[in-house]
C-alpha positions in Angstrom: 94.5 120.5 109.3 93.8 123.1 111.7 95.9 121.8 115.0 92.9 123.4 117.3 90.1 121.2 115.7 89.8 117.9 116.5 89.3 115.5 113.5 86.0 113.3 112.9 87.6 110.1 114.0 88.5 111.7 117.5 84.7 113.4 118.1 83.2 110.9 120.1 84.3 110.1 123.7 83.8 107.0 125.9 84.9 107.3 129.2 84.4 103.9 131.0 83.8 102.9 134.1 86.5 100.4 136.3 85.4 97.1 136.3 86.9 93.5 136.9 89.3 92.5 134.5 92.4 90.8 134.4 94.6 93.4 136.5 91.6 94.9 138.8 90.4 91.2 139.8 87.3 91.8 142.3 86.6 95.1 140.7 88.4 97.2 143.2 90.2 99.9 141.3 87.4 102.5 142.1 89.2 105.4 140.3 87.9 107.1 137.0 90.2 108.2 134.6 88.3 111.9 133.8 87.1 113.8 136.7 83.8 116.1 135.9 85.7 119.5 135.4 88.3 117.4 133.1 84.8 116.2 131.0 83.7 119.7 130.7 86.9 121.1 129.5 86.8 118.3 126.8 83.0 118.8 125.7 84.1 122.7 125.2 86.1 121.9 122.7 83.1 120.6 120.9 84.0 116.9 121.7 80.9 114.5 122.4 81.6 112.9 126.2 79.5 109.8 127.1 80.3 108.5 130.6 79.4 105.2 132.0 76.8 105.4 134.8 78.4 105.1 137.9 82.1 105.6 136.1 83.1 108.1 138.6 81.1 106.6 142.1 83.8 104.6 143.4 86.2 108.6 143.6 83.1 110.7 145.1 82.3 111.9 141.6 78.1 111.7 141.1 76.3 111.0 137.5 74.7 114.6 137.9 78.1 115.9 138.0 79.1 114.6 134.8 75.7 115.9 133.8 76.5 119.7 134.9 79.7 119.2 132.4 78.2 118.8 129.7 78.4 114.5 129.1 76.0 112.0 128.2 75.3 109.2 130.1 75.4 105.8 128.7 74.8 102.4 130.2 77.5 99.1 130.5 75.6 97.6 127.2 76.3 101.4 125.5 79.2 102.7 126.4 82.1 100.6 123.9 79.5 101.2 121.0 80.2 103.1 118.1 83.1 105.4 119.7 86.0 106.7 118.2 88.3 107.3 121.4 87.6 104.9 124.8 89.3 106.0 127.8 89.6 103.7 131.0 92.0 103.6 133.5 93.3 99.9 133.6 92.6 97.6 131.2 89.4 96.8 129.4 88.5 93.4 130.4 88.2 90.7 127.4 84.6 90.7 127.0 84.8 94.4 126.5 87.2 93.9 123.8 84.3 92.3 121.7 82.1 95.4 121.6 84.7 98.0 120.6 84.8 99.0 116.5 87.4 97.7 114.5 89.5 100.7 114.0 88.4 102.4 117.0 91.2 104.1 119.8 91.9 102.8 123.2 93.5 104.6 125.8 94.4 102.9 129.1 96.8 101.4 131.1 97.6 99.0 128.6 101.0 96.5 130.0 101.2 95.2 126.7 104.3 92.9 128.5 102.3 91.6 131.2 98.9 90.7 129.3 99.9 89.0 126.1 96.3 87.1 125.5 94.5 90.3 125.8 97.1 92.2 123.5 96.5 89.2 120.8 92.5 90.2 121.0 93.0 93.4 120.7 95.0 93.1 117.7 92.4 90.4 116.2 89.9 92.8 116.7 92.5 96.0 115.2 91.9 98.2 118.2 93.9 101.0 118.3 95.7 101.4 122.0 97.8 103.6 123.3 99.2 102.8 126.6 99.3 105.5 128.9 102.3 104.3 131.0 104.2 104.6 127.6 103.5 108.6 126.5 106.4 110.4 127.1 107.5 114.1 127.7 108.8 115.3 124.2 111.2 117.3 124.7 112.1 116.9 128.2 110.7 119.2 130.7 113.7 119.8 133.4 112.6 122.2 135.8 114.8 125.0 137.6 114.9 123.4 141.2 115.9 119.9 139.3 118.9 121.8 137.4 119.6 123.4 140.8 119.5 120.1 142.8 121.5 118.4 140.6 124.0 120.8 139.9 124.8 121.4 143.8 125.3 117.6 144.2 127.4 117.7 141.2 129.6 121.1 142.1 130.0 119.3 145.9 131.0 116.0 144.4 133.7 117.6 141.9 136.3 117.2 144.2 136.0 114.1 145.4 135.6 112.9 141.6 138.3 114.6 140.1 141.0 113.2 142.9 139.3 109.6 142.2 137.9 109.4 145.9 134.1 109.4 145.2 133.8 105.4 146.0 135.3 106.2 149.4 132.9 108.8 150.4 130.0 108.2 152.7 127.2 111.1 151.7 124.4 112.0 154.3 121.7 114.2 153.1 120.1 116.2 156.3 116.1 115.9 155.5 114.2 115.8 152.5 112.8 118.4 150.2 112.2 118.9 146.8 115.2 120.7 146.1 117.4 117.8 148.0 115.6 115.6 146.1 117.8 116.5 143.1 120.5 116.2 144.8 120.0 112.8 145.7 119.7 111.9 142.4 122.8 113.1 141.1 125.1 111.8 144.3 123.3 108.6 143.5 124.3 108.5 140.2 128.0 108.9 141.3 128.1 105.7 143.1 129.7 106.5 146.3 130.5 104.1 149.2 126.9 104.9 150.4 124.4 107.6 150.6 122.4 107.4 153.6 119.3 110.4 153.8 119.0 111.3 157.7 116.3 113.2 160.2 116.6 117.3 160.4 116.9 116.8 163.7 120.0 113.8 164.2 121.9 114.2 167.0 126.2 114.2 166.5 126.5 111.0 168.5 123.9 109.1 166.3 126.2 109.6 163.4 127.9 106.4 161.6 130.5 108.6 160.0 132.0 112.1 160.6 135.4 112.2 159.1 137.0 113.5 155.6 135.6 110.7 153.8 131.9 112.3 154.8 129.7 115.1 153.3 126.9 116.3 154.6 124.6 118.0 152.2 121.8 119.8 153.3 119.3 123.4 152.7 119.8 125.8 155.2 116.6 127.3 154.0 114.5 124.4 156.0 117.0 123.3 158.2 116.6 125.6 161.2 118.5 125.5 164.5 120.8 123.4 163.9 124.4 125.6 163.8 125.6 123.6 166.7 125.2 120.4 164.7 126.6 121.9 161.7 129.8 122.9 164.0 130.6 119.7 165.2 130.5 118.5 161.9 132.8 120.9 160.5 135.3 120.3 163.9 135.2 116.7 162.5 136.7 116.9 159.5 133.3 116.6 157.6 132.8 118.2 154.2 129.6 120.4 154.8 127.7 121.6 151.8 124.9 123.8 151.8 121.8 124.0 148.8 120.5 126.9 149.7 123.9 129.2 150.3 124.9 127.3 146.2 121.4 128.5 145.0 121.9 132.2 146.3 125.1 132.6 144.5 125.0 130.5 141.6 121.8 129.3 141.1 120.7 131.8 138.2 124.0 131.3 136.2 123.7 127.3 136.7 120.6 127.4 135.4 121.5 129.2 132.6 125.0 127.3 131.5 123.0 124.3 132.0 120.3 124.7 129.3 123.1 125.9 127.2 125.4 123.0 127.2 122.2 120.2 127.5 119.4 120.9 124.9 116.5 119.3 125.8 116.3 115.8 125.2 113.5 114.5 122.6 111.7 112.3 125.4 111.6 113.0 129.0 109.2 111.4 132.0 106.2 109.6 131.6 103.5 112.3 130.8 100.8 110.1 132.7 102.0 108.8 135.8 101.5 109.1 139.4 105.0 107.4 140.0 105.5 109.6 143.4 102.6 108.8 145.2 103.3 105.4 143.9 106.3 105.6 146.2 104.5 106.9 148.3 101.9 104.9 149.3 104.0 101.2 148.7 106.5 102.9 151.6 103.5 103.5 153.7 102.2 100.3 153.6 105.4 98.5 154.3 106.0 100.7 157.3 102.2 99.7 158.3 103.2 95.8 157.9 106.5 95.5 159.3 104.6 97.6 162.9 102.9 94.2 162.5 105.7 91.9 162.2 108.0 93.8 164.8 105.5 95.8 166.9 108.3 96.4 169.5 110.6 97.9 166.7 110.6 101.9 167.4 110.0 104.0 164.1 113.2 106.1 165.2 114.8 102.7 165.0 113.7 101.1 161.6 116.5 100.3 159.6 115.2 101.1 156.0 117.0 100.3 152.3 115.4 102.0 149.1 116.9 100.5 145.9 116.5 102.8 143.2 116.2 106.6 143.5 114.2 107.6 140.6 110.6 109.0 140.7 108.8 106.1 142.6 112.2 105.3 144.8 112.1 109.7 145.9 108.7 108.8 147.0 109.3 106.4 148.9 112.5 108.0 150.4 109.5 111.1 151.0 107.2 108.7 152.8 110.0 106.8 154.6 111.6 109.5 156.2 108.7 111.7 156.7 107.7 109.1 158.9 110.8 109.9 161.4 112.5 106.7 160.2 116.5 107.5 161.8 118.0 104.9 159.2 117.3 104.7 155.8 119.9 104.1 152.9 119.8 105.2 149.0 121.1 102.6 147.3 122.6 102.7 143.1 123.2 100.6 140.4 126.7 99.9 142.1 125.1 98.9 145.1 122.3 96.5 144.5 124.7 94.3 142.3 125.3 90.7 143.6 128.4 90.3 146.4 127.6 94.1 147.2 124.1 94.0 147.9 124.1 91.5 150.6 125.4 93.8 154.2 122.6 96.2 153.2 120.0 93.6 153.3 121.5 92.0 156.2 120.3 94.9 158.3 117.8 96.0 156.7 113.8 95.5 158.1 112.3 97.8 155.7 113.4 96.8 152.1 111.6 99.0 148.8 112.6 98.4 145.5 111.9 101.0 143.4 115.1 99.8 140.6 113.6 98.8 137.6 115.3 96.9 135.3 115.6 96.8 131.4 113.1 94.3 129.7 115.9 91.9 128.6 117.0 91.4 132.2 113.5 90.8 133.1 113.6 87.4 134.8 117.0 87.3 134.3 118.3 89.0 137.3 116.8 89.4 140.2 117.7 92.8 142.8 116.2 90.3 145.3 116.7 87.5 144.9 115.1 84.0 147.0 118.5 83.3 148.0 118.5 86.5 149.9 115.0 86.3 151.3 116.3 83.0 152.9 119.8 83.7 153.8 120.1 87.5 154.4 117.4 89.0 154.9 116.0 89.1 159.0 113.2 86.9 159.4 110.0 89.8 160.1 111.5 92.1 157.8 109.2 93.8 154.7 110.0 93.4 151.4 107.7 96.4 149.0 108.7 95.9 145.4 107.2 99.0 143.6 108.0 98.0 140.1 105.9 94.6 139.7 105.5 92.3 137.0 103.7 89.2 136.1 104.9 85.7 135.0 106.3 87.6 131.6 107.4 90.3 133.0 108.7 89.7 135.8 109.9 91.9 138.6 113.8 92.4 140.5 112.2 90.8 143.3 112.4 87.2 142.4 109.8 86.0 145.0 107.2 87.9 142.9 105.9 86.1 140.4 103.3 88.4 139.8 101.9 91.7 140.8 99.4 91.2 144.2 95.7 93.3 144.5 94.1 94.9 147.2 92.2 91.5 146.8 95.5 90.1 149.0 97.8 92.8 148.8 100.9 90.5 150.5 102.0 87.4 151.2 105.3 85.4 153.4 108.0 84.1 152.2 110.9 82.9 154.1 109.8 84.5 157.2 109.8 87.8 155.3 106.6 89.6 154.3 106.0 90.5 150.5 104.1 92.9 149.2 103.9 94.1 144.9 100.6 95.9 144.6 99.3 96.1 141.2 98.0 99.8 141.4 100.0 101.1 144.7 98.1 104.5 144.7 94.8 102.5 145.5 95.9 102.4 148.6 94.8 105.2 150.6 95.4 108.0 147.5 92.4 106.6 144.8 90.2 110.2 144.6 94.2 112.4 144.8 95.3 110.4 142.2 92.3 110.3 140.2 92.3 114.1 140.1 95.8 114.0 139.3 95.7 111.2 136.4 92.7 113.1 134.7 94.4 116.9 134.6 97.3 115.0 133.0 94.9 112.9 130.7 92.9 116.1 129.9 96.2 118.0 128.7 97.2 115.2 126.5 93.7 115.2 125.0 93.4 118.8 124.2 96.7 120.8 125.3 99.9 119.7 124.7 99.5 116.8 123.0 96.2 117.2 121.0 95.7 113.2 120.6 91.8 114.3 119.8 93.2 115.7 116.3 93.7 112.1 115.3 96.2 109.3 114.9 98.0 110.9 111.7 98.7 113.8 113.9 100.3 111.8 117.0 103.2 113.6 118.8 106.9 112.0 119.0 105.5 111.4 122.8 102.4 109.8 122.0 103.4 108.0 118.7 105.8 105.5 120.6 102.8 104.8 123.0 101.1 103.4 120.2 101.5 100.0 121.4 98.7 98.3 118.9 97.7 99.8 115.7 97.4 101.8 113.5 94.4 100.1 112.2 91.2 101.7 110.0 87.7 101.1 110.6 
């Protein structure tokens, strides 16, 4: 088959609008999953588009948009009818499930996991779904400035690893950037005594630690005026390290003698995913709750813990400190185990789990446990868990037995407020998202992927996302 022609099964488009179903109770995930643009890219490939009245509303998208792209509009009764690909952002709801064709395709947010009713319907009924939080890079994509990043951290740490001293050495990243982003990654990986990311503009006598067991990593390029700082260090016996001064002189050979010794892997990050902002916006909100809780508590002054330092934990480290938050501490595997995790919480009035945690574990072990929320952690501190779960799938933080909505987006336990948003980008980033969700929708439609060519021609990437199905009309 001709890879650039879409196959019959794959000609005929739904996209749906967000309505109330069992994740989006009161109907307040407004986003659509296709933006206008997105739809007209898709209908000049020859693909029929049919879009829900209303579908894009809730974003600032209009009905006559969709129109000036090229789609058809269809009512709520209409739109689940006779289609060979559905697209929705969350979950159809289960009445939906009744109106879709036997053998038809649905791509969603599917959570398999946390919805096992609606999975068993969908199976009765041999709906095809692939769940977009499952499609995968294939190969991995690793960008320059990651290889860079994470190299530096790695050419810095050497010695310190090869003498057996790494779990005595305090590391303090000065600001945040893309670039140190990587570096946190690797250093976290490492599993040092801590690793602690700091304002560009710290003062020497607000510093915890400042002998040889320290390094200071930080990028020269973006951290401006600071030579005296970066002289008192160094007349401390404090291992400086600079990114930008590695990049000059190495950076093009690191790049290349990485990719040589590590071919790409076969699957990389989620190729649908919004996992920064997700960060992002859970950090936000906690920083907005615990102003409530401890209204005299300086921002400066906020003592903040991230557990995880992935893609959602980086955007919450992004959020955290671009906030001016002076204290805020990475924390690893190592780290968040039980007897070790305890002093962090202890101090902590800002806690964000981003650590997720394999499925067997699930309910299992707990990052955070109830014990904690009653005996260690400060009674007005936030607890964000940005990983979430439901009552089979259940998240590191034990107190949540299920994901919350914007419907009552926290709750207190212990003295301590909770909050596990099911959908964290809702909050305050729905039309940025939105935009960003559909481009990476669109290219998995039509570009990269090519899903619209059919389910015999799926990708290693999309294959494993294939969480129900195949099935035949």
């Amino acid at each position: 088959m001709n890879s650039t022609s879409p196959s019959p099964s794959m000609q005929s488009i739904a996209l749906v609008k967000e309505i109330e179903s069992p994740e989006n109770p009161g109907g307040l995930e407004k986003r659509v999953a296709l933006v206008p643009e997105d739809v007209g890219l898709l209908v000049a490939r020859g693909l029929s588009v049919f879009v829900e009245h209303g579908a894009g509303e809730g974003v600032g998208f209009s009905d006559d948009e969709y129109l000036q792209h090229g789609a058809t509009l269809q009512s709520a009764d209409e739109i689940y009818r006779d289609k060979d690909l559905l697209i929705k952002f969350k979950g159809p709801s289960m009445e939906s499930i009744e109106q879709m064709k036997p053998g038809c395709t649905l791509l969603c947010m599917a959570h398999f996991h946390s919805y096992p009713d609606r999975a068993k319907r969908l199976q009765e009924q041999r709906i095809n779904v692939i769940a977009m939080e499952e499609i995968l890079e294939s190969p991995k994509v690793q960008p320059d400035q990651e290889i860079v990043g994470r190299t530096a951290m790695a050419h810095a740490l050497a010695p310190y690893i090869d003498s057996g001293a790494i779990s005595d050495l305090h590391i303090r990243v000065i600001d945040w950037n893309p670039g140190l982003r990587f570096g946190i990654r690797r250093a976290g990986n490492r599993s040092p005594a801590s690793l602690k990311v700091l304002q560009p503009d710290v003062e020497f006598d607000a510093l915890d630690i400042v002998d040889k067991n320290s390094l200071y990593f930080y990028d020269s390029q973006t951290l401006s005026n600071r030579q005296a700082l970066l002289e008192q260090l160094t007349a401390s016996g404090a291992q400086l390290f600079d990114l930008h001064d590695y990049e000059t002189q190495h950076g093009t050979k690191a790049i290349a003698d990485y990719r040589l010794s590590h071919p790409p892997l076969d699957f990389g990050l989620r190729r649908i995913q919004c996992l920064h902002e997700t960060g992002r916006a859970g950090a936000r909100y906690g920083l907005q709750l615990l102003k409530e809780s401890k209204p005299e508590l300086a921002t400066r002054d906020i003592n903040a813990v991230v557990l995880g330092y992935g893609n959602v934990g980086q955007g919450a480290i992004h959020e955290i400190h671009s906030q001016g938050v002076g204290q805020l501490a990475v924390l690893g595997r190592e780290h968040t185990a039980k007897g070790m995790i305890e002093p962090w919480l202890q101090k902590a009035d800002l806690i964000v789990n981003g650590a997720e945690q394999a499925i067997e574990l699930r309910g299992k072990n707990y990052l955070v446990s109830n014990d904690h929320l009653a005996n260690q952690v400060r009674d007005g501190s936030v607890v964000i868990d940005l990983v979430g779960g439901s009552p089979t799938n259940r998240s590191p933080v034990e107190a949540v037995l299920s994901c919350t909505f914007l419907t009552d987006p926290h709750f207190e336990q212990q003295g301590v407020t909770i909050s596990s948003l099911w959908g964290w980008p809702m909050m305050g980033m729905m039309r940025e998202t939105a935009i960003k969700y559909s481009g990476q929708i669109r290219e998995v439609l039509i570009d990269r992927e090519q899903l619209v060519n059919g389910l015999d021609h799926l990708t290693p990437g999309v294959s494993r996302a294939l969480v129900c199905g195949p099935f035949t009309s």
